[in-house]
N, C-alpha and C positions, 0 to 999 in steps of 0.2 A: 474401541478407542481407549488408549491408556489415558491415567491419569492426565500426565504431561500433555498431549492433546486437549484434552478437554478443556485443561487451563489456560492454552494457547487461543481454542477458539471463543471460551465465555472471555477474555479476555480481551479479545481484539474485535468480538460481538459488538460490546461497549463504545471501544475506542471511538474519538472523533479522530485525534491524532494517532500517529506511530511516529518513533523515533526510528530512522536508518543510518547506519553505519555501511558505509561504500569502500574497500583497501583502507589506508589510513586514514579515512578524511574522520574527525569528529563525527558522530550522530546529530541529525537535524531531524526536526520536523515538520511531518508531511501529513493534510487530511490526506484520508486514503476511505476504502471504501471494502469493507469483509465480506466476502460470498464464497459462499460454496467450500469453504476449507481454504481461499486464497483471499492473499489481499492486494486489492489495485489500487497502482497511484498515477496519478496526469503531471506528467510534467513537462517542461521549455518553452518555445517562444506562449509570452500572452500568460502563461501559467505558473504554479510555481517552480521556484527550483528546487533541481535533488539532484547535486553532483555527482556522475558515474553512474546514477543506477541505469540509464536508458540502456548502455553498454556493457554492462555487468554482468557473473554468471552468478555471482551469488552476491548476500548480503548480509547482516544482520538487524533484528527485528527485536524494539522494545516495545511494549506497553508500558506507559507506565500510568500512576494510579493522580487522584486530584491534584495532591499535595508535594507530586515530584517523584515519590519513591516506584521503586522499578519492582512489576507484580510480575513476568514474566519476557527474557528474553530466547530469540532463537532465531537460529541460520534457517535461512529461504534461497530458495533455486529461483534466480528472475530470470521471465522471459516476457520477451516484446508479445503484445496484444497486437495483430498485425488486421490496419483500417481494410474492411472487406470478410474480415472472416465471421464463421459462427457464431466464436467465443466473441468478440466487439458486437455484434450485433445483441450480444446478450447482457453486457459488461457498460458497454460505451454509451447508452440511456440512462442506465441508473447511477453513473457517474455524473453524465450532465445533471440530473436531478436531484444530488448531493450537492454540486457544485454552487456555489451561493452566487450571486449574483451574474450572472452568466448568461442573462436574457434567452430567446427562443435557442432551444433544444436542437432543432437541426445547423443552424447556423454554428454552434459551438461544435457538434461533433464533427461539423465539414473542416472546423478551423483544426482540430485537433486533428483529425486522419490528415491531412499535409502540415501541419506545425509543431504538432506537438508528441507525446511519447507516451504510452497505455503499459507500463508495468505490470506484471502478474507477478506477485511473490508468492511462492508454494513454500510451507513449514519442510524443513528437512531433518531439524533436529533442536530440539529444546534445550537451550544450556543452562538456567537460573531462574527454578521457580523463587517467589521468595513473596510476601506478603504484604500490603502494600502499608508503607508508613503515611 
C-alpha cells in the first residue's frame, strides 16, 4: 500500500463525517461508515441527504481534520449496495449500528432496502494529501 493509501484509509479510519462532492453540486456532509478499503453512506427517504450520489459513477472524497482543514482528498468509484446481497448483508448491520438513533436494527434495514440508497465508495485516486490545520 502506497503512502497516499495509507493516508486515505488512517484518515477516513477516523472520520465520523466525509465531505462529498457529486458533478457540480458543492461538497456536503455525510456520516458514513469505513470498511474494508471502502466507504459507505445511507441515504433518501427517512435518512439523510446526498444529492446525486445514489446515481453516480463517481465522486470525490474529503476528510477533513477538527478544525475544518482538509487532511486528505480523493476520487471514489460509487456503487449501489444492492438490499439481498452478500456485501449488504455484511455492510447494512454495521451501518444500522452507526446509525444513531434509529431504534431496532431490522426494522431500519427493512426501511432502507425499499427506501433508502447503500453507497459503496471505492478510492480511485488520491488528489491532495495535505496536513491538517
Amino acid at each position: 500500500m502506497g503512502t497516499m493509501d495509507q493516508l486515505v484509509n488512517e484518515a477516513m479510519r477516523k472520520a465520523a463525517v466525509a465531505w462529498i462532492g457529486v458533478g457540480n453540486r458543492p461538497p456536503y456532509a455525510v456520516w458514513c461508515l469505513w470498511m474494508d478499503g471502502a466507504l459507505y453512506v445511507v441515504s433518501g427517504s427517512g435518512e439523510q441527504p446526498a444529492p446525486g450520489l445514489a446515481s453516480a459513477g463517481s465522486a470525490t472524497v474529503q476528510a477533513r481534520g477538527d478544525h475544518g482543514g482538509l487532511i486528505v482528498e480523493w476520487t471514489a468509484a460509487v456503487q449501489r449496495v444492492r438490499p439481498g446481497s452478500e456485501l449488504w448483508a455484511t455492510v447494512a448491520p454495521q451501518l444500522a449500528a452507526k446509525r444513531l438513533n434509529s431504534g431496532p436494527a431490522p426494522a431500519l434495514l427493512e426501511r432502507w432496502a425499499s427506501h433508502a440508497a447503500v453507497s459503496r465508495l471505492v478510492p480511485v485516486e488520491a488528489l491532495s494529501p495535505q496536513t491538517a490545520g
